[in-house]
RODO-2510 file (C-alpha; in nm, 4 decimals, decimal comma):
residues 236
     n   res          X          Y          Z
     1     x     1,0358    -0,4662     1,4571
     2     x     1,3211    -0,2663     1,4630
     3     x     1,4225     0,0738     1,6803
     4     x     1,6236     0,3182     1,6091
     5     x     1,6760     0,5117     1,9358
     6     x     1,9064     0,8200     1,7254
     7     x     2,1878     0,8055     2,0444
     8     x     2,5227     0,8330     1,8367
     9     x     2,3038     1,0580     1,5559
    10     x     2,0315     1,2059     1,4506
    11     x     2,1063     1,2893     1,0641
    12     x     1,8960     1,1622     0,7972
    13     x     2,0841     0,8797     0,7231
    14     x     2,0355     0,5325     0,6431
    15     x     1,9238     0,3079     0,9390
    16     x     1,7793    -0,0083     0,8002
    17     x     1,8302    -0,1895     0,4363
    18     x     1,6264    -0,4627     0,2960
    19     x     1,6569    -0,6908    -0,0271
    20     x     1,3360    -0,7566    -0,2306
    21     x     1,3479    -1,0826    -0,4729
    22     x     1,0960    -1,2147    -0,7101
    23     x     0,9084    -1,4876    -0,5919
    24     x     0,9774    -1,8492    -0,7465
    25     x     1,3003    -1,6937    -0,8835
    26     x     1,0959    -1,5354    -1,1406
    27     x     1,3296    -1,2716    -1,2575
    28     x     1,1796    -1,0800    -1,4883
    29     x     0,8713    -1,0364    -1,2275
    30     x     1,0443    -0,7259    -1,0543
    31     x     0,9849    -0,4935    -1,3335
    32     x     0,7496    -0,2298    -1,2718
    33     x     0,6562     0,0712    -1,0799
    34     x     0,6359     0,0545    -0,6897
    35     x     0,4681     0,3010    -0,3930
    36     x     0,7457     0,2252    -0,1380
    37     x     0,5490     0,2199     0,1837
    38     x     0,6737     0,1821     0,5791
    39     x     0,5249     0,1107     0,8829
    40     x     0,6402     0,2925     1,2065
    41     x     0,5558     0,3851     1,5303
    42     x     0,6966     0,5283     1,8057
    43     x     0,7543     0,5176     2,2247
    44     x     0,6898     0,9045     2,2375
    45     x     0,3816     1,0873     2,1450
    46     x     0,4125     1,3881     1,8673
    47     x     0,7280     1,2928     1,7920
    48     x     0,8785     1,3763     1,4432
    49     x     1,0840     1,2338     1,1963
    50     x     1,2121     1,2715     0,8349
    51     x     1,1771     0,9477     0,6699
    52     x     1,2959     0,8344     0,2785
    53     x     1,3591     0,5693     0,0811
    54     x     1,7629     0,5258    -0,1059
    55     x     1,8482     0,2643    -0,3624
    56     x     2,2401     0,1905    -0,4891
    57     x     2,2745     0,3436    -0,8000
    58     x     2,6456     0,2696    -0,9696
    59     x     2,9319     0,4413    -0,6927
    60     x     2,6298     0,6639    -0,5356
    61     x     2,2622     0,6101    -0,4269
    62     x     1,8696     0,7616    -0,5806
    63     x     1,7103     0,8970    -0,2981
    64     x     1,3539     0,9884    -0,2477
    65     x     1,1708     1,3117    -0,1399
    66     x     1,2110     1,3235     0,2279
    67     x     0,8516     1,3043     0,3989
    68     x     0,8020     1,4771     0,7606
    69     x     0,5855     1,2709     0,9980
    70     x     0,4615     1,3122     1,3048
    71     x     0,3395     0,9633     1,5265
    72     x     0,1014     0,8810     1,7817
    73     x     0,2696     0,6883     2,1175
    74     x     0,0245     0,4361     2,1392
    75     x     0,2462     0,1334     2,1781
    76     x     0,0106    -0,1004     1,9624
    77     x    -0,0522     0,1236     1,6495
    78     x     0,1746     0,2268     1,4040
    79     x     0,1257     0,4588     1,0894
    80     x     0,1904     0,3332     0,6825
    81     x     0,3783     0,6241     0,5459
    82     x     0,3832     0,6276     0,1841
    83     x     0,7730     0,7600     0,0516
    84     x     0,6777     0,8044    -0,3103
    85     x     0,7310     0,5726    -0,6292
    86     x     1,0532     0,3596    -0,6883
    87     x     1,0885     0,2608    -1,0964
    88     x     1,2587    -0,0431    -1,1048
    89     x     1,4915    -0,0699    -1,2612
    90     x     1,6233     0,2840    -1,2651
    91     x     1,7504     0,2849    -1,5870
    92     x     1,6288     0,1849    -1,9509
    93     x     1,6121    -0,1751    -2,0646
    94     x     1,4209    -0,2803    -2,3664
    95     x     1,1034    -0,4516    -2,2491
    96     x     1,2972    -0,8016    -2,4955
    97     x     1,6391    -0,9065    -2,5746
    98     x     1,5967    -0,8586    -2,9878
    99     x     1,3381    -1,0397    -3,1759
   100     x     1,3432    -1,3093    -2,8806
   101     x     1,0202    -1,2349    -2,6938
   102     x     1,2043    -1,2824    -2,3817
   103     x     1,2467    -1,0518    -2,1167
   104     x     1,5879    -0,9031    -1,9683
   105     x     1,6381    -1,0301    -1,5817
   106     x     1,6112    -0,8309    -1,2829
   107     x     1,8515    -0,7714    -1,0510
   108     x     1,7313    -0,8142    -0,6534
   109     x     1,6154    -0,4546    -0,5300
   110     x     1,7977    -0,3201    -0,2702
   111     x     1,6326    -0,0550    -0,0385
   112     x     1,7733     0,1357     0,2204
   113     x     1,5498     0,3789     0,4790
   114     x     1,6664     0,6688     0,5824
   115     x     1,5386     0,8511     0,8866
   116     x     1,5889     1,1398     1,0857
   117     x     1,4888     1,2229     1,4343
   118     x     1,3269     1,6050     1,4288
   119     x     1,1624     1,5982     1,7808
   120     x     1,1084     1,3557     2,0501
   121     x     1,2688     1,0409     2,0139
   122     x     1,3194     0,6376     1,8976
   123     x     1,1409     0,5536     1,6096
   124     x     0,9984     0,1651     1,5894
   125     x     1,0038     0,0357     1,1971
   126     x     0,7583    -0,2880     1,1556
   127     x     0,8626    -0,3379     0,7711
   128     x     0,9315    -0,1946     0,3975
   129     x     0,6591    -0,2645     0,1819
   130     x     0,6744    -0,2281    -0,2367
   131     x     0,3194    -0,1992    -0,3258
   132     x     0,2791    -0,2027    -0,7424
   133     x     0,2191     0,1102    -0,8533
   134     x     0,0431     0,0064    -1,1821
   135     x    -0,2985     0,1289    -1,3004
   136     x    -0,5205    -0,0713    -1,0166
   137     x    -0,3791     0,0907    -0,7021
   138     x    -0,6329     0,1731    -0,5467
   139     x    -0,6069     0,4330    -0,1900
   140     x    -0,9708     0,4465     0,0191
   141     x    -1,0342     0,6178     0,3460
   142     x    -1,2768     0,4707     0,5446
   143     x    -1,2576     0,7482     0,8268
   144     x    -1,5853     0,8804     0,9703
   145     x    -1,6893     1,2235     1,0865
   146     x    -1,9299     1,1453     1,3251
   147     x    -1,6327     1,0148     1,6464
   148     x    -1,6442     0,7066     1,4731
   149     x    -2,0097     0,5983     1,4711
   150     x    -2,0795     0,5870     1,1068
   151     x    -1,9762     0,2908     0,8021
   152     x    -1,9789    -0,0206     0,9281
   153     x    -1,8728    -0,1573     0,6304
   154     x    -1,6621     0,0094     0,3155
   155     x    -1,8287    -0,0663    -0,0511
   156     x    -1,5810    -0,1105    -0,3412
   157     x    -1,8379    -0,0748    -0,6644
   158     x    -1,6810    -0,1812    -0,9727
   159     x    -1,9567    -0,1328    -1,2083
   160     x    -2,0816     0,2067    -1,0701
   161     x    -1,6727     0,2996    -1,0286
   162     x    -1,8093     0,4253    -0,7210
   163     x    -1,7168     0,4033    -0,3127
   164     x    -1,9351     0,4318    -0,0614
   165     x    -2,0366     0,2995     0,3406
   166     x    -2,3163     0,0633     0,4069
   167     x    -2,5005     0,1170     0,7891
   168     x    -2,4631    -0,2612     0,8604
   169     x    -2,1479    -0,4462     0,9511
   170     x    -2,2921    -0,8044     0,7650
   171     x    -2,4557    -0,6165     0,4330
   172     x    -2,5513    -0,8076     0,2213
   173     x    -2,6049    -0,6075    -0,1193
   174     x    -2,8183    -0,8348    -0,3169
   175     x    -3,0810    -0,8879    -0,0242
   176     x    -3,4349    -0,8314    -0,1111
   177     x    -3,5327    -0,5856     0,1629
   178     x    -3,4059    -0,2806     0,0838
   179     x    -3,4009    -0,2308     0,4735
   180     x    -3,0450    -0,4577     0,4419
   181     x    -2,9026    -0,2469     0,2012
   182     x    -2,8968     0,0700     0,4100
   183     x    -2,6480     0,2910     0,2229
   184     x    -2,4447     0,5706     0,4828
   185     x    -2,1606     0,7580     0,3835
   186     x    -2,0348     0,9295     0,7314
   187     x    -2,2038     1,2200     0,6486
   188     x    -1,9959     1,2878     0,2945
   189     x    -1,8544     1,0667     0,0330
   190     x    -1,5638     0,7936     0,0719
   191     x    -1,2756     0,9426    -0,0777
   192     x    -1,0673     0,7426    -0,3062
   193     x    -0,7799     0,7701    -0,5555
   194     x    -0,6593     0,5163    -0,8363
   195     x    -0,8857     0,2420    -1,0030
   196     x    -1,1277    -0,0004    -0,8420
   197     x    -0,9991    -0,4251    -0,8663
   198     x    -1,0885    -0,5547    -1,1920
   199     x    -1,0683    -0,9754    -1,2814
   200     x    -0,8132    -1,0564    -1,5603
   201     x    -0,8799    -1,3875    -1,7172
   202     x    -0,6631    -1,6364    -1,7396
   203     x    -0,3751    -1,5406    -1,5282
   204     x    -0,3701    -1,5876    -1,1571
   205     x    -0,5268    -1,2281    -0,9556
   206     x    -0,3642    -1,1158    -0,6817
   207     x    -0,4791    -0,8555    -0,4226
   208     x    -0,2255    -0,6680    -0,2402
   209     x    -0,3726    -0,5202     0,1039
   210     x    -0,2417    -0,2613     0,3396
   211     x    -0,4591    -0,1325     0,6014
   212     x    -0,3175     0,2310     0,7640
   213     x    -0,3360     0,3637     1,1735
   214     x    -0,4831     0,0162     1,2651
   215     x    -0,4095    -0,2183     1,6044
   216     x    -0,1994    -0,4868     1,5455
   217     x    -0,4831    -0,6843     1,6485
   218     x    -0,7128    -0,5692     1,3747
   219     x    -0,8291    -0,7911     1,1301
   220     x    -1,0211    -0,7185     0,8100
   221     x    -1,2859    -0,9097     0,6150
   222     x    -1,4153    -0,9166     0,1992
   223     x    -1,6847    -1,0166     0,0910
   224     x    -1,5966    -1,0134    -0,3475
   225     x    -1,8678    -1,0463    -0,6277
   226     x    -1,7760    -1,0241    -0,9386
   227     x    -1,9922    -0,9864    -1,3132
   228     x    -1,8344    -1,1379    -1,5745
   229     x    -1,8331    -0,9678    -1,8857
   230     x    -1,9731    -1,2186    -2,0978
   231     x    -2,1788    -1,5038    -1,9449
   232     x    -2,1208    -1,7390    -2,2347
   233     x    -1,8627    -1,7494    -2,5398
   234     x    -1,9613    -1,9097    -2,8570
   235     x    -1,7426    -2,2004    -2,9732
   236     x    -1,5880    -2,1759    -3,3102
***
C-alpha cells in the first residue's frame, strides 16, 4: 500500500506510476482493450478525491476522464474504482507484419495515477489493476436490500444468460429436492452488465476476479459447471 498524504499539494497530479509486462515475455500478449481499475481507501471518512489514469504518449501524456470519489474510513476496506478503458497500444498497428502471420511486439505499458485531494485528507492506494476489456467482462452486484439478509450465494447462468441469488450458502443446483434449490433474489433482480464466462477449447481459460467494498479478510468461493456443446465428435 501506498499513501499519499497531499502535504506539499493537492493538484491532480501524478502520484504513483506502475509498469505492466506480458507474462512469459510474451510480447504480443499486451494487445487489447483494458478497464483500468484501483483500489483505495482512506484514514478519513467522506473524504473526496479526483482520481485518473495517464499513459506517456510521444513528448506529452493520454489522460483519462477524471472520476470523483468519495471513501469510507474503515481502515480494513477499500473501494475498486473503475477509471475507464485504456487501448493499448494507443495508436494503429496492423494486427501482422505483411503476409507473415506474425504479430508486431508490444511495448511494456506504463501507467501513471493521478489524484487529487477535494476534501478530507490522505488517500491509501492498494494497487493498479488492467482488467481485459474484451467481450466477456462481466460486472455483477451482489448487494441486498433487505440490511444484508438476503443471497447467500450469487448464480452466474450461462445457458439461461441469466443472474440470480440462491437462499442457501452451499446450493447445490442439480440436487433433487427442489427444497435445495431455493431461488431468492434480494427482493429484485441481480444486476449485471457484459457477458457471462464461456469455455474456449483448446487454449488455456483464464478467469480474472475482482471483488469491490470487501475486507481484506474476505475470501470468495466457485463452484463452475460447465455443458459442453457437443458431447461427442465423430472421427473422420
Amino acid at each position: 500500500m501506498s499513501a499519499v498524504s497531499f502535504n506539499t499539494s493537492t493538484a491532480l497530479v501524478g502520484r504513483l506510476m506502475g509498469s505492466f509486462v506480458a507474462s512469459g515475455g510474451i510480447r504480443d500478449a499486451l494487445y487489447g482493450r483494458y478497464r483500468v481499475m484501483v483500489r483505495v481507501g482512506t484514514g478519513n471518512d467522506g473524504s473526496t478525491f479526483k482520481l485518473r489514469w495517464a499513459t506517456p504518449q510521444g513528448n506529452g501524456y493520454i489522460r483519462s476522464k477524471s472520476q470523483t470519489v468519495i471513501l469510507s474510513s474503515d481502515a480494513t476496506k477499500r473501494r475498486l474504482v473503475d477509471l475507464g478503458v485504456l487501448a493499448n497500444p494507443t495508436y494503429e498497428l496492423p494486427a501482422q507484419i505483411g503476409y507473415t502471420g506474425l504479430a508486431p511486439g508490444s511495448e511494456t505499458i506504463w501507467l501513471i495515477l493521478d489524484a487529487e485531494v477535494v476534501t478530507g485528507d490522505n488517500l491509501d492506494i492498494d494497487y493498479m489493476y488492467l482488467m481485459p476489456a474484451d467481450e466477456r467482462l462481466c460486472v455483477v452486484s451482489g448487494a441486498t436490500t433487505d440490511a444484508g439478509n438476503g443471497i447467500q450465494a450469487l448464480i452466474l447462468d450461462g445457458p439461461n444468460d441469466m443472474t440470480y441469488g440462491s437462499d442457501t450458502a452451499g446450493i447445490n443446483l442439480f440436487d433433487p429436492s427442489v427444497n435445495n434449490r431455493l431461488i431468492h433474489n434480494a427482493f429484485g433482480l441481480v444486476p449485471r452488465i457484459g457477458g457471462l464466462p464461456l469455455l474456449k477449447p483448446g487454449v488455456t481459460n483464464r478467469w480474472y476476479i475482482l471483488q469491490e467494498s470487501a475486507q481484506v479478510t474476505d475470501t470468495l468461493t466457485f463452484d463452475v459447471h460447465y455443458w459442453p456443446q457437443w458431447l461427442e465428435v465423430a472421427e473422420a
